[in-house]
C-alpha positions in Angstrom: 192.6 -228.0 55.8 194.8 -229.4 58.3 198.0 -230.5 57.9 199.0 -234.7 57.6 201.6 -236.8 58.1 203.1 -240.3 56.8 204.0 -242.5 59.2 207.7 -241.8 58.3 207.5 -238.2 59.2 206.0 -239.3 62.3 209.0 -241.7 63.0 211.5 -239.2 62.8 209.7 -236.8 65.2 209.2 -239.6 67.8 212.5 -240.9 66.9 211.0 -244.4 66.5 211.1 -246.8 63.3 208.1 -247.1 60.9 207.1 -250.4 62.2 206.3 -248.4 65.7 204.4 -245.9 64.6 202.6 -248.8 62.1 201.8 -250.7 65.9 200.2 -247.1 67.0 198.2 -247.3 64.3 197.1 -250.7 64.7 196.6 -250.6 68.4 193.9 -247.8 67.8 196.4 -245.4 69.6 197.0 -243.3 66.7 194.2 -242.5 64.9 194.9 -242.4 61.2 193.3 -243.2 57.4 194.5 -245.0 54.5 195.4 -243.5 51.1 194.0 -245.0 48.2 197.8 -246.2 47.2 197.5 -248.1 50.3 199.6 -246.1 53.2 198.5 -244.6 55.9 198.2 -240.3 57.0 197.5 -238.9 60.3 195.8 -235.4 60.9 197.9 -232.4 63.1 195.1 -232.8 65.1 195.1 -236.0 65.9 198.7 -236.7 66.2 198.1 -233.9 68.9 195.6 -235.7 70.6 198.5 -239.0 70.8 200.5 -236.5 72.0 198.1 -235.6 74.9 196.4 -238.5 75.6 200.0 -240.6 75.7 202.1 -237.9 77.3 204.6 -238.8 74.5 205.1 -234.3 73.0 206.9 -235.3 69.4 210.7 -233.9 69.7 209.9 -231.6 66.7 207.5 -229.0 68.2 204.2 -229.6 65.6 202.8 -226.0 67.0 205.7 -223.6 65.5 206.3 -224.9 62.3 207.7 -223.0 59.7 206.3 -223.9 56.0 208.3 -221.9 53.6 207.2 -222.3 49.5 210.2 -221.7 47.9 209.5 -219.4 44.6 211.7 -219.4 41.4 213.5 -221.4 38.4 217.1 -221.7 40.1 216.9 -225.0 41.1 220.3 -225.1 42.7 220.4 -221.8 44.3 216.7 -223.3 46.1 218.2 -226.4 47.2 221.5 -224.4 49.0 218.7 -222.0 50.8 216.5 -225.2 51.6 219.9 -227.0 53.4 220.5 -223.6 55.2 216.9 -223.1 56.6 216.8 -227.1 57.7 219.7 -226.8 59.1 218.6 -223.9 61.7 214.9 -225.3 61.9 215.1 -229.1 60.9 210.7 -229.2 61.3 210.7 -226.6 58.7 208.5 -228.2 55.6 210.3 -226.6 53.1 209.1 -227.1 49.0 209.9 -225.3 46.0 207.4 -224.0 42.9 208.6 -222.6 39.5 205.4 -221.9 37.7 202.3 -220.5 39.0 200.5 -223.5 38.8 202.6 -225.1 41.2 202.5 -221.8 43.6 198.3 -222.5 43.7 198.8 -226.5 44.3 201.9 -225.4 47.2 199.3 -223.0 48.6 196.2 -225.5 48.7 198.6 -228.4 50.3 201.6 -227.1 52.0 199.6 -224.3 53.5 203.2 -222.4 54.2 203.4 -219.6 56.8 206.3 -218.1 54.2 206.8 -217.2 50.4 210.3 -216.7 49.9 211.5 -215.3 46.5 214.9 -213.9 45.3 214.0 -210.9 43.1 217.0 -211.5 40.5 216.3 -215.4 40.5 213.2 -215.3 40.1 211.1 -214.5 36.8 209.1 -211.3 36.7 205.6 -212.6 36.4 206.4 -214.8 39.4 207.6 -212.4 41.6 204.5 -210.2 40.7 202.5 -213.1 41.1 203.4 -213.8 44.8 203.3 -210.1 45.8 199.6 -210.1 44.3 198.8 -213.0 46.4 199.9 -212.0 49.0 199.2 -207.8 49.0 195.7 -208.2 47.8 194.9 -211.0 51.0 194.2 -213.5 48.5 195.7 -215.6 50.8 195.7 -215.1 54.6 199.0 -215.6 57.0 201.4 -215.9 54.6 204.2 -213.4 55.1 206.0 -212.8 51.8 209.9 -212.8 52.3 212.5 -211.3 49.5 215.8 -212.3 50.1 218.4 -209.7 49.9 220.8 -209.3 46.9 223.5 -210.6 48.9 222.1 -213.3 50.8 225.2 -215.5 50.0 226.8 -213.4 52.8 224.2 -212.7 55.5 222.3 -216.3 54.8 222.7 -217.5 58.3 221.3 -214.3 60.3 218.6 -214.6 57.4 217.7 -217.9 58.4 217.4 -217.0 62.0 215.2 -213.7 61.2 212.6 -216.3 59.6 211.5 -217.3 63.2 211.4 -213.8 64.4 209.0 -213.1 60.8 206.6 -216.2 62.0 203.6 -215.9 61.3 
């Protein structure tokens, strides 16, 4: 499945406004499809290909990307660890799941790279969940991450370990 982007996304790589990326589009530049709701996505592979063919790279690098499916019910806890990680790797795609429904739909669309759980924030079957996933190869290239106990203190040399953990 490959990965797509709104034109907004694509506006802050480039650094442009909407209405410029929206002329890409029209100009046949940017190859892209319409949504049933009416707005338009753009493949990896073909924003790629603009990238190529235009000699215009995105300043987010679109190769390395980290997408991290952030597991558990503390909501707030989540959003402090999702500020932290975008604010070492701002391209990161970063979203959160709190049942294991929402850990399949993450899995089919995000695709992450990363599961990160906290042991003690995060409900038993969950956390069993996720190491099943991702012990038994149910799915492939994702690198399960537990954060440590104290990661209050050591967040920021966590954060940076994530790129060394790439997949």
């Amino acid at each position: 499945m490959s990965e797509l982007f709104g034109t907004s996304e694509i506006a802050q790589m480039y650094h442009v406004t909407n209405a410029t990326v929206l002329n890409w589009i029209h100009a046949g530049k940017l190859k892209a499809f319409t949504t049933p709701g009416g707005h338009y996505r753009v493949a990896r592979d073909d924003l790629n290909e603009f990238a190529r063919t235009y000699s215009a790279p995105p300043t987010i690098a679109l190769e390395h990307d980290l997408r991290l499916l952030l597991v558990g019910s503390d909501a707030e806890f989540y959003s402090r660890l999702r500020s932290a990680v975008l604010f070492r790797w701002p391209q990161a795609q970063i979203e959160h799941a709190r049942t294991e429904f929402e850990i399949g739909w993450w899995l089919a669309r995000l695709d992450p790279t990363h599961l990160i759980i906290h042991p003690r924030l995060t409900p038993g079957e969950l956390l069993e969940h996720c190491r099943r996933l991702t012990s038994q190869g149910i799915v492939r290239d994702i690198r399960l991450a537990e954060l440590p106990d104290s990661i209050e203190d050591g967040l920021s040399q966590w954060v940076d370990h994530l790129d060394s953990t790439h997949v």
